[in-house]
C-alpha positions as CSV (number, residue, x, y, z in Angstrom):
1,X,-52.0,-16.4,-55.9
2,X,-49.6,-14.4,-53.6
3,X,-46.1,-15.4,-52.6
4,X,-45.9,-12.7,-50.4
5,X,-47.4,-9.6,-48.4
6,X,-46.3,-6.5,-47.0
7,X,-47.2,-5.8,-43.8
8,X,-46.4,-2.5,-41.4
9,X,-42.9,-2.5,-44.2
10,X,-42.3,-6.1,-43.5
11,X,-42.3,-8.1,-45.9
12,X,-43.9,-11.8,-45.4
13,X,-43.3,-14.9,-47.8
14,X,-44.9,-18.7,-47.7
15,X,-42.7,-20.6,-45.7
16,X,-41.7,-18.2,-43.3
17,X,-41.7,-18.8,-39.9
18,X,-43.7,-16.6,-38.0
19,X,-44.4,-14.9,-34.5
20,X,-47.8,-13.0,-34.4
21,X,-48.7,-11.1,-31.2
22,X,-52.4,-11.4,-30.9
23,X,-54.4,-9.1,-28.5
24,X,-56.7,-11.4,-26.3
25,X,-59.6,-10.5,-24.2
26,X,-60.4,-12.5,-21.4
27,X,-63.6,-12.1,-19.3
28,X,-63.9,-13.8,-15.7
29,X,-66.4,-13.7,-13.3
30,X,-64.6,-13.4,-9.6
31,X,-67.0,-14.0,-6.1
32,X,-66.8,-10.2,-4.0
33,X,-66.4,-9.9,-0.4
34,X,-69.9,-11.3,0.1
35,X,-71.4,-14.4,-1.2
36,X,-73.8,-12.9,-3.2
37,X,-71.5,-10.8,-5.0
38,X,-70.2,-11.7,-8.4
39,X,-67.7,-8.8,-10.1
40,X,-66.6,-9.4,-14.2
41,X,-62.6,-8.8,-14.5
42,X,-61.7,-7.9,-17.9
43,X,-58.0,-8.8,-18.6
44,X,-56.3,-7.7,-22.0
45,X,-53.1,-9.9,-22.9
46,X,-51.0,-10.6,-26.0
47,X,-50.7,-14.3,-26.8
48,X,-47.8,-15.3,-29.2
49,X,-48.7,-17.9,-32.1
50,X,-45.4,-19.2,-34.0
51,X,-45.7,-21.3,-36.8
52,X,-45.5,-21.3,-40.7
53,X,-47.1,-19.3,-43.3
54,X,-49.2,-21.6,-45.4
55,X,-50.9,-19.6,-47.2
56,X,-52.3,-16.1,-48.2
57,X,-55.8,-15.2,-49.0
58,X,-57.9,-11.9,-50.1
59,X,-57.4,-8.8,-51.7
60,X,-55.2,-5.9,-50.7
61,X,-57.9,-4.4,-48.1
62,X,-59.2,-8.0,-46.6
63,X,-55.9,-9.9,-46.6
64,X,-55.9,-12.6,-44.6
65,X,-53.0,-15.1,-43.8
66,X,-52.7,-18.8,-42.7
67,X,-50.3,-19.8,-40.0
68,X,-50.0,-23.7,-38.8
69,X,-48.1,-24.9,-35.4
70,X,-47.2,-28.0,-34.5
71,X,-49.3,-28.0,-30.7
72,X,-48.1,-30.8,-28.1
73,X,-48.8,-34.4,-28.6
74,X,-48.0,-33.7,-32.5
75,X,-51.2,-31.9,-33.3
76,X,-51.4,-29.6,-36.0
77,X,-52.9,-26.0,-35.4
78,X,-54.2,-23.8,-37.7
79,X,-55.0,-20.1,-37.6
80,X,-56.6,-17.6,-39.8
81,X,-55.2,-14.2,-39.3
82,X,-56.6,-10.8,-41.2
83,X,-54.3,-8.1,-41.8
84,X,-56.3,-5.5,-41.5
85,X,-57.0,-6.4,-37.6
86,X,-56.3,-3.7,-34.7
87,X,-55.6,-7.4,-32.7
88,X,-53.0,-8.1,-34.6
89,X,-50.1,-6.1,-32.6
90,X,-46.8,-7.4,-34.6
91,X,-45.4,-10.2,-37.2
92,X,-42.0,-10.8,-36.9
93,X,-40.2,-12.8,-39.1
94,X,-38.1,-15.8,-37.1
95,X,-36.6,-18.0,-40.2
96,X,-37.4,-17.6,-43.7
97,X,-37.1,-20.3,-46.2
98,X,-37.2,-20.8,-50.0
99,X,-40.5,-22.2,-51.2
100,X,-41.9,-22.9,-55.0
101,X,-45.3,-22.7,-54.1
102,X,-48.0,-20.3,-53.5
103,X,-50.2,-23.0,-51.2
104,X,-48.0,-25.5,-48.6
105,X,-51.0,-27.4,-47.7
106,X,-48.9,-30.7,-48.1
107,X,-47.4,-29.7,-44.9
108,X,-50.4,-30.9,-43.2
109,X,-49.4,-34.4,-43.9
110,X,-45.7,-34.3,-42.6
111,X,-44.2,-34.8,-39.5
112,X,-42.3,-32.0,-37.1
113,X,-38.9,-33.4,-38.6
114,X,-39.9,-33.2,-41.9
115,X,-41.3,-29.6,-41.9
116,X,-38.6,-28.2,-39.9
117,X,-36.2,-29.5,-42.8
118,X,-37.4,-26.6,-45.0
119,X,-35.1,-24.7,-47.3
120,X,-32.8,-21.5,-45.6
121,X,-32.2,-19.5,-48.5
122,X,-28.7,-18.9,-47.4
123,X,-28.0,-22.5,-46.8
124,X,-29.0,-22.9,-50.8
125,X,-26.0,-20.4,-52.0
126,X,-23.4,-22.9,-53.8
127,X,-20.2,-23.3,-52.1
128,X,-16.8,-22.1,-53.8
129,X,-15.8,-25.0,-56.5
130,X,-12.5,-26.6,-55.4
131,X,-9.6,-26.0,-58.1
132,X,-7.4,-29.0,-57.2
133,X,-8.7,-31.9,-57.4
134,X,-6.8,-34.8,-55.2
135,X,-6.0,-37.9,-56.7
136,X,-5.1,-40.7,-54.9
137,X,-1.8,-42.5,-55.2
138,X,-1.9,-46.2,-54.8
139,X,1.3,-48.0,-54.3
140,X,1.6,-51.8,-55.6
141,X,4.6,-53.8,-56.4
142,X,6.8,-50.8,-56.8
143,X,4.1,-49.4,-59.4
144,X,2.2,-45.5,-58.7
145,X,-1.2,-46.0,-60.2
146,X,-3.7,-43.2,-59.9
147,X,-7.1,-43.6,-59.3
């Protein structure tokens, strides 16, 4: 099971999230100057798809990665992605996260709070231990007790 893939010398872990720029197609039929007339437009556009890496599949020729949005009205969206695509224009990397998993399909049962509460690798780093500790003085009757 991978943890991570290179791809174009980025390197892509589960967890991450993503921005893939997908190439779309898009064929419409448009009426001419006449009424008989029908003319096919073909329009090439790149549609961006953000979400998180769930998953990676396949073997280093047919990889293949999973990538899950949260859609409007709280609908989950999943998309299969091969590497090896000439679609696939660019992955970058928007927030990476610390994950002990190979698979995150538990995701699919939390909420947009819960999964946007996932580990920042820098946010784990411990923080410096504090040398002095404070002790509070507690005056009563003309006594100093310390607690």
């Amino acid at each position: 099971m991978a943890i991570s893939v290179n791809y174009n010398d980025k390197v892509l872990h589960i967890g991450d999230t993503l921005q893939v720029f997908y190439k779309l197609i898009e064929k419409e039929k448009v009426s001419g100057k006449t009424k008989r007339e029908v003319k096919e437009e073909v329009r090439e556009r790149i549609q961006i798809f953000e979400g998180i890496l769930l998953a990676i599949r396949g073997v280093p020729p047919h990889k293949s990665i999973l990538v899950r949005k949260i859609a409007s009205n709280a609908i989950g969206v999943e998309r299969i992605f091969p590497l090896s695509s000439p679609w696939i224009k660019d992955i970058k990397v928007i927030r990476k996260a610390k994950i002990r998993r190979a698979k995150l399909y538990y995701l699919r049962n939390k909420t947009r709070k819960e999964v946007s509460q996932l580990k920042d690798p820098d946010s784990t780093k411990k923080s410096p231990a504090k040398s002095a500790k404070t002790t509070r003085i507690k005056k009563t009757a003309g006594h100093e007790v310390k607690k």
